[in-house]
C-alpha positions as CSV (number, residue, x, y, z in Angstrom):
1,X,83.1,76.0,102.5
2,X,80.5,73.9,104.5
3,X,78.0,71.4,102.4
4,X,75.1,73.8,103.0
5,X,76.7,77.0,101.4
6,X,78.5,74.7,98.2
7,X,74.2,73.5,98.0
8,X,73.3,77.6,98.2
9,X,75.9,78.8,96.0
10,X,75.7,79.3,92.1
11,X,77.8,77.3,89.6
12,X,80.9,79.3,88.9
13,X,85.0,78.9,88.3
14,X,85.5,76.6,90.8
15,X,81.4,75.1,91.5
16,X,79.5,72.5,89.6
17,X,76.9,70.2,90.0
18,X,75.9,67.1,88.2
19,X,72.9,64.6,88.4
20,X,74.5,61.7,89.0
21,X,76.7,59.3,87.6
22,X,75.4,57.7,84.4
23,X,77.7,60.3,82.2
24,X,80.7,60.5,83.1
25,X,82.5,62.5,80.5
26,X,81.1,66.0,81.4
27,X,82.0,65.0,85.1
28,X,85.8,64.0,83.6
29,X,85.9,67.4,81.6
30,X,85.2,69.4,85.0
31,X,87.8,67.8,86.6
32,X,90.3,68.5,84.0
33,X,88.9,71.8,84.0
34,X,89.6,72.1,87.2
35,X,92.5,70.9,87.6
36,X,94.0,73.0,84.8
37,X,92.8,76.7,85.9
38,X,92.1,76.7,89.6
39,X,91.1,74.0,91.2
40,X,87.4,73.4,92.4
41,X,84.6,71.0,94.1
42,X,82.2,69.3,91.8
43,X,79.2,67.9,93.9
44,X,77.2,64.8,92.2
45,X,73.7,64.1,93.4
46,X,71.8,67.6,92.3
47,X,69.7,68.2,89.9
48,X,69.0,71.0,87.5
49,X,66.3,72.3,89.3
50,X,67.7,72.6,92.5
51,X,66.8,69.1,94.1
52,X,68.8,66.6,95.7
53,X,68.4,63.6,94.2
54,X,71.6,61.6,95.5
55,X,73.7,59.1,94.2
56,X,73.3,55.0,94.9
57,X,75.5,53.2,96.5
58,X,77.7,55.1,98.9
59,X,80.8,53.8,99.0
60,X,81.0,51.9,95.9
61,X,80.1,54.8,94.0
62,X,83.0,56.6,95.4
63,X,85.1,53.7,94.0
64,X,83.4,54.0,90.6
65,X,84.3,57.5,90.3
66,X,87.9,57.0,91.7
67,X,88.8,54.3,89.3
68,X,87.4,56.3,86.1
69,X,89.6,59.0,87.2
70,X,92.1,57.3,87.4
71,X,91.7,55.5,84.1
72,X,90.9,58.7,81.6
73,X,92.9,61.5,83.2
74,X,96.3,62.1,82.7
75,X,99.0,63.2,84.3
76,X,97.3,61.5,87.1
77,X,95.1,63.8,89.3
78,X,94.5,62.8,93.6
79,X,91.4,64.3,94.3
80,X,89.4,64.6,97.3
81,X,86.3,62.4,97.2
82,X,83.8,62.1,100.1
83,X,80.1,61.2,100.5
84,X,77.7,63.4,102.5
85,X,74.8,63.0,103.6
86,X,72.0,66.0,103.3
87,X,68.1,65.6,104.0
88,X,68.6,61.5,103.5
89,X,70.0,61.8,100.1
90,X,74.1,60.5,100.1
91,X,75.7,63.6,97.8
92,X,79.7,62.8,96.3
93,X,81.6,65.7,97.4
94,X,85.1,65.9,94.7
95,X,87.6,68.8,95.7
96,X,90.3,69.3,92.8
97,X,93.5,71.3,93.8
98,X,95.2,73.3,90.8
99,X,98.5,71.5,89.7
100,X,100.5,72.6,86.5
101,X,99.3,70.5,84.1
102,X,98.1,70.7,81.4
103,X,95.6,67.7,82.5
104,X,93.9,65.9,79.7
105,X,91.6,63.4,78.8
106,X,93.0,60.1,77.2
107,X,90.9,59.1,75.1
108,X,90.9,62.8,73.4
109,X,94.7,62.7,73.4
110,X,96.8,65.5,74.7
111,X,96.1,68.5,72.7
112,X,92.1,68.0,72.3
113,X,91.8,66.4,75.7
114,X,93.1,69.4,77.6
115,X,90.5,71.6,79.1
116,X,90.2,74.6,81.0
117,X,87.7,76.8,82.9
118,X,86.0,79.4,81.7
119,X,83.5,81.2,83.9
120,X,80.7,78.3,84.9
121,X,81.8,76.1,81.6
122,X,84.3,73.7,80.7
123,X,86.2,74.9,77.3
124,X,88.3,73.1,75.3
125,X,91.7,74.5,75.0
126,X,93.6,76.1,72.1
127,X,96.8,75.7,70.7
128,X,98.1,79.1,72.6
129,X,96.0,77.7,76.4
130,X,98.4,74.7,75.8
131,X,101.4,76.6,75.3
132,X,100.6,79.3,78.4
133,X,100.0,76.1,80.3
134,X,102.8,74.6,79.3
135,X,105.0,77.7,80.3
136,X,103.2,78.0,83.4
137,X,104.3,74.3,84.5
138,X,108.3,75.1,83.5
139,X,107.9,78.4,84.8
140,X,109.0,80.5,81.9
141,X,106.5,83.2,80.9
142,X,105.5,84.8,77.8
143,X,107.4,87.9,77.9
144,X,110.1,86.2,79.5
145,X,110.9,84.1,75.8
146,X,113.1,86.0,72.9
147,X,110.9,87.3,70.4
148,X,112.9,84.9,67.2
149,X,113.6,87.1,64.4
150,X,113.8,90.3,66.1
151,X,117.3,92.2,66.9
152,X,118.7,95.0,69.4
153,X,118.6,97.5,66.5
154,X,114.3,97.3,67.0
155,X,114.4,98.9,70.5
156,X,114.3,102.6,70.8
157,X,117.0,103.6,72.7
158,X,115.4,106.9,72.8
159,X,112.8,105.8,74.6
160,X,114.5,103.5,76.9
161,X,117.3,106.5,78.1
162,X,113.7,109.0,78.2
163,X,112.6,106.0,80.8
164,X,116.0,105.4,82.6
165,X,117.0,108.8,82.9
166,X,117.5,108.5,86.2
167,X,119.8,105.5,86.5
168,X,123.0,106.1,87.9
169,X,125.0,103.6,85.7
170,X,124.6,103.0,82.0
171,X,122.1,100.8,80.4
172,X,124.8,98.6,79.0
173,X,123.7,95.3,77.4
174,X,124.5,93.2,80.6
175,X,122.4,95.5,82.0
176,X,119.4,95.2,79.8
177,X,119.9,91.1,80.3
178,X,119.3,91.5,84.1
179,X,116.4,93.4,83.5
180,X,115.2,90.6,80.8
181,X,114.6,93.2,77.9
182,X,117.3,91.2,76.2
183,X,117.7,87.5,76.5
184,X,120.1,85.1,75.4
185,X,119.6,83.5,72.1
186,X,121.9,80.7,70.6
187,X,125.4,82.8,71.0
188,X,123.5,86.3,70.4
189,X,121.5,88.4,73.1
190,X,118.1,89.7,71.6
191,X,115.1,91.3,72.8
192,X,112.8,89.1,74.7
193,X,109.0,89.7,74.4
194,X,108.8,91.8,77.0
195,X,111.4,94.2,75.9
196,X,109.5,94.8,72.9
197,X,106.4,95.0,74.4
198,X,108.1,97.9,76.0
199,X,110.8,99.3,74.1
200,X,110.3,98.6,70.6
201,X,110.3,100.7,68.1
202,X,106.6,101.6,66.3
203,X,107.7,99.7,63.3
204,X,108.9,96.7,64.7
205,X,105.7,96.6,67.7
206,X,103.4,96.8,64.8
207,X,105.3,93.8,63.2
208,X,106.1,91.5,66.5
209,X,103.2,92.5,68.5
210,X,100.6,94.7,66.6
211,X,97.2,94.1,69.4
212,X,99.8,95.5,71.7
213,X,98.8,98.8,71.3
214,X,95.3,100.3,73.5
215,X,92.0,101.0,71.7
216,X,89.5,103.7,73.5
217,X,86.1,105.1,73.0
218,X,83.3,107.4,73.9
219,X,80.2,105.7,73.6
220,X,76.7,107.5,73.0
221,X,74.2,106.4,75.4
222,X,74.8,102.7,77.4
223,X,75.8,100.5,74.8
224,X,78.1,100.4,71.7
225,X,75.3,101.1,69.2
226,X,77.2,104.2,68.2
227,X,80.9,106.2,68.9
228,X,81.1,109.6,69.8
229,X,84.9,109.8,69.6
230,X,87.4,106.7,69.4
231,X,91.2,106.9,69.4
232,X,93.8,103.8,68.4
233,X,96.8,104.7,71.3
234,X,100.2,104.1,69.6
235,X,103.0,103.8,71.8
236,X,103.0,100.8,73.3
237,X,102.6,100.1,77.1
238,X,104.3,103.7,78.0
239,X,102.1,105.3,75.3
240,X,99.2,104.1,77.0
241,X,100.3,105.2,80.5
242,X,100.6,108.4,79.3
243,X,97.6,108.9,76.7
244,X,94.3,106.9,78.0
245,X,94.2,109.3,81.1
246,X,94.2,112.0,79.1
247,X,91.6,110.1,77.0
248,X,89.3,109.8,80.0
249,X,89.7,112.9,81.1
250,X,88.6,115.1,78.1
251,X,85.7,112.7,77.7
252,X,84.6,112.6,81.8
253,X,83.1,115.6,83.4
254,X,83.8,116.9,86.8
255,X,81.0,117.5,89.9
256,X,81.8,121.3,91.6
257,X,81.2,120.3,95.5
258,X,81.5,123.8,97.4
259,X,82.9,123.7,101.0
260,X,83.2,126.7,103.1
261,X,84.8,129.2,100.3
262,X,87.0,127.0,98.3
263,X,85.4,124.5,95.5
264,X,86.6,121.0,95.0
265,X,86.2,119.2,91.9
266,X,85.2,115.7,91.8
267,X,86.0,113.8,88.9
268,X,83.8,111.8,87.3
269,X,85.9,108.3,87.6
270,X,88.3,107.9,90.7
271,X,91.5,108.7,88.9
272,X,93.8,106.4,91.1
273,X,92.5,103.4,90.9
274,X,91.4,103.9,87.4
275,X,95.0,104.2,86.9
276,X,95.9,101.3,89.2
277,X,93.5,99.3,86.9
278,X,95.3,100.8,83.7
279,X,98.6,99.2,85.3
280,X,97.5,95.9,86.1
281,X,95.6,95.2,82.5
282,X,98.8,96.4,81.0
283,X,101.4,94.5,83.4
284,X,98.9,91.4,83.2
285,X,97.6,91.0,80.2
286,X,98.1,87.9,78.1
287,X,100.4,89.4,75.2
288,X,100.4,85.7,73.5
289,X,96.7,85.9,72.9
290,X,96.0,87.9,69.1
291,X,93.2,89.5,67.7
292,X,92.5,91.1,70.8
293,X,93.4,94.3,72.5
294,X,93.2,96.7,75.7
295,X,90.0,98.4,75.6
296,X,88.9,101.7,77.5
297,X,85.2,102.1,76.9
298,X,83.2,105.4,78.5
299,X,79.5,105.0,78.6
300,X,77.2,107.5,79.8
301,X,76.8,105.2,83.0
302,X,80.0,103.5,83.8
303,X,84.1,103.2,82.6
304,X,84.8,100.3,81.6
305,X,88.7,98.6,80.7
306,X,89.3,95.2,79.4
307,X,92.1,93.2,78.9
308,X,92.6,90.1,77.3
309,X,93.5,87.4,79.4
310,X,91.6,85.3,82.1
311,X,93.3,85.7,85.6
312,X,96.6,83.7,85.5
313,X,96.2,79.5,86.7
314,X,95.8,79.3,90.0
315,X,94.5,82.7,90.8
316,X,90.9,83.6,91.1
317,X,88.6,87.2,91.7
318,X,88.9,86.2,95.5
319,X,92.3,85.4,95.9
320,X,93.2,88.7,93.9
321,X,91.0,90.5,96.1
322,X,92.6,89.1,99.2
323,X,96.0,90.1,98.1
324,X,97.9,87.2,96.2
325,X,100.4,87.8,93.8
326,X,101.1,85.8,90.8
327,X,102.6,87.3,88.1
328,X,102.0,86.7,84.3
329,X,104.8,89.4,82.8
330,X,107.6,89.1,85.1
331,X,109.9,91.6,82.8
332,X,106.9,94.0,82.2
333,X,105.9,94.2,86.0
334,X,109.9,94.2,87.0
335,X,110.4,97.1,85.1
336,X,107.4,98.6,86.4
337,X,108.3,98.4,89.6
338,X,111.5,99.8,89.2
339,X,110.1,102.9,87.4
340,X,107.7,103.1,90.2
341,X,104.4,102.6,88.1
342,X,103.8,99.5,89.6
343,X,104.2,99.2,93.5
344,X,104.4,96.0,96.0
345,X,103.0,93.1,94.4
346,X,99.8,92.2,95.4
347,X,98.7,95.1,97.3
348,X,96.9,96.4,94.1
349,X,93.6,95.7,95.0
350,X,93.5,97.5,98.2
351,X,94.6,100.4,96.9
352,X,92.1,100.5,94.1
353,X,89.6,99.5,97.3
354,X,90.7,102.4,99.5
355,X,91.0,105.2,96.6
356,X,87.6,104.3,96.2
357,X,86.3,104.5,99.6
358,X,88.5,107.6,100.3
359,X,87.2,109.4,97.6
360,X,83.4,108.4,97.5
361,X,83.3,106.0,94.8
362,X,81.4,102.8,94.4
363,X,83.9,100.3,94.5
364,X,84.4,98.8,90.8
365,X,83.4,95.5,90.0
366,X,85.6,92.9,88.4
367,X,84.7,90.2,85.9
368,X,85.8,87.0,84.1
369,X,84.4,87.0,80.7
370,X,85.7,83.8,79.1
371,X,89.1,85.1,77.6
372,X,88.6,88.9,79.0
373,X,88.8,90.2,81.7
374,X,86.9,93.5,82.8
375,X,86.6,95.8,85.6
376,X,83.7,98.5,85.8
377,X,83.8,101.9,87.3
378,X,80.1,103.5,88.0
379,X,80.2,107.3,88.4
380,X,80.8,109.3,91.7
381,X,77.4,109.8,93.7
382,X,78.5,113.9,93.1
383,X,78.6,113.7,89.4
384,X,75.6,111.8,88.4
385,X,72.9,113.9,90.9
386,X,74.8,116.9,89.2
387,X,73.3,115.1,85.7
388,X,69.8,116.4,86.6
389,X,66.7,114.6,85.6
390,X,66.2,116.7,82.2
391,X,69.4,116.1,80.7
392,X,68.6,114.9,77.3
393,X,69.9,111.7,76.7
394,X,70.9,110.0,73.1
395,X,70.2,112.8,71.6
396,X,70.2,112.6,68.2
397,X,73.8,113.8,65.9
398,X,73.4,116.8,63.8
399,X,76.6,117.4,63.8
400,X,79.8,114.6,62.8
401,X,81.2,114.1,66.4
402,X,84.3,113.1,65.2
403,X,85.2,115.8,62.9
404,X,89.0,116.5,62.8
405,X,90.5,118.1,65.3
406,X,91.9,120.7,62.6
407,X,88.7,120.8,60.7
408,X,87.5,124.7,59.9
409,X,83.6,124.1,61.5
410,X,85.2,122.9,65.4
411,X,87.8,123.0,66.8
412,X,89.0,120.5,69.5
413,X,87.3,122.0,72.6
414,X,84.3,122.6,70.5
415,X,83.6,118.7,69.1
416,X,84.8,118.1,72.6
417,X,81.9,120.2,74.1
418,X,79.4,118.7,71.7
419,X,80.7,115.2,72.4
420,X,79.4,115.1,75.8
421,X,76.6,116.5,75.1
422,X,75.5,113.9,73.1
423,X,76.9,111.4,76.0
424,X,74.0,112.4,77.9
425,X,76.0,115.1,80.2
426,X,75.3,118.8,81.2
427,X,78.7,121.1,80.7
428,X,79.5,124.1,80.6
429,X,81.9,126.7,79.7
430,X,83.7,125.8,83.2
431,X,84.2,121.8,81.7
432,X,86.1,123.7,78.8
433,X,88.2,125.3,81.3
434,X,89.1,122.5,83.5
435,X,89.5,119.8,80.9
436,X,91.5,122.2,78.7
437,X,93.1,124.3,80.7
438,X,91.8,127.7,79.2
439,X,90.8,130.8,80.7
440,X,86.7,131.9,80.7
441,X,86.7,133.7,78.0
442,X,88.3,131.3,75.7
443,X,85.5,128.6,76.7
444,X,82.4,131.0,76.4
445,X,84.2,132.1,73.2
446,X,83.9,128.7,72.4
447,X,80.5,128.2,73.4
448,X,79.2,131.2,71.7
449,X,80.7,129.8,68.2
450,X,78.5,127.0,68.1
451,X,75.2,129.0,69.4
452,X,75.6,131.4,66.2
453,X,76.3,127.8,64.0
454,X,73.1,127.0,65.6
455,X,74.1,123.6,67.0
456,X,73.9,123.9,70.8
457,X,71.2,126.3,72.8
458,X,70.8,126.8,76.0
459,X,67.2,125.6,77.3
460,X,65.9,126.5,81.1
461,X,67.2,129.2,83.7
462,X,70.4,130.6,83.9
463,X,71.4,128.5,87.2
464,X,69.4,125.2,86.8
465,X,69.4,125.0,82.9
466,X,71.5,123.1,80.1
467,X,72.9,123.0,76.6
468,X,71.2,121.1,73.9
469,X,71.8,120.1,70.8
470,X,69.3,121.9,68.5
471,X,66.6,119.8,66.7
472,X,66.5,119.1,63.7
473,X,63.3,120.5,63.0
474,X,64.3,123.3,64.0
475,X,67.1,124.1,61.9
């Protein structure tokens, strides 16, 4: 990148600006940050405002800057320091390559020195950034390490023959050490973190790991204000493969796009890459970070899933995007490939990118939220003009939406159907159908129920028209 697009673009990951010289620290902390997460160019001579107010002294002010790198940074850091001159003013240009580090400041010390990027701002590291740092420099990952004070007898063999069950040879414990689910531990092979990411049993994932599991929910309206139907996955990783499409499903709704005499249904979220995206959170997350979980959230305007974990050191939105690997769960994404879940590293971006544009979709948009990341679906084109202008939206709850699915007023279809209603969307007795597999009459059979509890009608003509959920006034 040129000297006129670094002055043009915004601060970010890997762009910073700074007045001038008179403070070095923050300048110091930037290029540790740098350094640490994925390398960068800070630019000295800009303002706040925008102006370029340069820095005195040309060349001895690249010395300055030189020698206090060189005396507060350790390990010791070579960047790239050049002056520039723009519009008369002499700019210090200081590209920082990503090294395995972890980079610190000396006078800090090496635990509150170390620093890491976090969107546009320099954040002091934890005790569990050190340690990912540190495994990234020795090249052991997280799920690679034996989970100490676990034993063979807490994987589910059950579960690992359901998932094998088409391996020619036995799973045999030499077997399950070349796959790294079990690792070598003093004179005794035990699970690795990986393996019981994957294979555990409930029990002993809820005592190892228990943010492993997937959290998802139906939210009223565009914001978290208030659920409409929420679901804590168990099952680990394979539990989640299996149970947040079904999730999104029965809380998406489907456009009917009639060609010549056949009718295609358009789903409300691309289902590939949704799933794609589904893969890489689980494949890539950062398991050693706690308190925090996968999150599916559906909105009446977008899908959103989040996983904890800023993109792995070294690896950035664009280099994702262009199709570089790096892998943060080696055993997790090995056994995904070999199960077929996950295909060639690297390519997952384009295929998220051409189910999209093969299908209609707006292409999702990806973000780095400090220790998060989270990718956003926006609804096909099809589904949303099928929304109509007069679908109520945040309508009011007079009934609980999340009654039991065995309760005596609903059943599941029913607090299904009333569900997305209050999302904002217009269904019918053909969404029963399709989400849940049942014949007409079963879904108007449905539908009729809750018209004679009087908690849906049906407001405007028979083609163009809606259900409602009846006001309270006039109950």
């Amino acid at each position: 990148m040129n000297i006129d697009d670094l002055l043009t673009s915004p601060e970010g990951k890997m762009l910073e600006f700074k007045r001038d010289l008179s403070s070095p620290k923050p300048i110091l902390k930037t290029l540790v940050a740098f350094a640490n997460t994925a390398g960068g160019t800070l630019v000295i001579g800009k303002a706040d405002d925008g102006s370029l107010i340069g820095v005195d002294g040309g060349a001895a002010a690249e010395e300055r800057l030189a020698n206090l790198i060189a005396d507060n940074i350790a390990p010791a850091i070579l960047p790239d320091i050049a002056s520039v001159l723009v519009d008369g003013k002499t700019l210090l240009v200081v590209r920082v390559a990503h090294w395995p580090g972890p980079f610190y400041l000396k006078a800090k010390g090496s635990e509150a020195g170390v620093y890491v990027r976090l969107g546009s701002t320099n954040s002091q590291a934890d005790a569990a950034m050190r340690a990912e740092l540190e495994r990234y420099r020795s090249h052991h990952a997280f799920d690679q390490m034996p989970c100490v004070g676990s034993s063979r007898d807490d994987l589910d063999q059950s579960l690992i023959q359901r998932w094998f069950a088409g391996e020619k040879r036995t799973l045999d414990e030499a077997a399950m050490e070349s796959l790294g689910v079990l690792v070598r531990h003093g004179r005794e092979r035990i699970p690795s973190n990986g393996g019981m990411l994957l294979f555990a049993t409930e029990k002993a994932r809820n005592r190892f790991f228990p943010d492993s599991n997937t959290s998802c929910a139906l939210f009223q309206g565009t914001n978290k204000s208030r659920f409409l139907d929420r679901q804590e996955l168990d099952g680990g990783l394979f539990g989640a493969l299996e149970q947040v499409p079904k999730f999104i499903a029965r809380n998406t709704r489907l456009a009917a796009k009639i060609e010549s005499i056949r009718r295609q249904d358009i789903p409300e979220y691309p289902v590939v890459a949704v799933r794609e995206v589904l893969v890489n959170a689980l494949a890539h997350r950062d398991y050693a970070i706690s308190g925090m979980k996968i999150q599916v959230a559906i909105f009446a305007d977008r899908l959103e899933i989040q996983s904890p974990g800023m993109f792995p050191f070294g690896m950035t939105i664009d280099s994702f995007k262009a199709g570089v690997s790096q892998v943060r769960n080696p055993v997790i994404a090995q056994i995904f490939h070999r199960l077929e879940i996950m295909e060639q590293w690297g390519s997952g971006w384009q295929r998220i990118s051409e189910a999209c544009l093969a299908g209609g979709y707006p292409e999702p948009e990806w973000q780095e939220l400090g220790m998060c990341t989270r990718v956003i679906f926006r609804p096909h084109p099809e589904v949303r003009a099928d929304d109509g202008v007069n679908v109520p939206v945040n309508v009011p709850v007079n009934v609980p939406v999340n009654v039991p699915v065995n309760a005596e007023t609903l059943n599941e279809r029913q607090q299904w159907f009333i569900n997305q209603i209050n999302a904002g969307r217009k269904v019918k007795a053909a969404d029963i159908e399709m989400q849940w597999n049942v014949v007409e009459k079963t879904a108007k059979r449905d539908i009729a129920a809750l018209r004679k509890l009087k908690l849906i009608e049906f407001v405007g003509a028979p083609k163009t028209g809606y259900y409602r959920i009846v006001p309270q006034e006039e109950k």
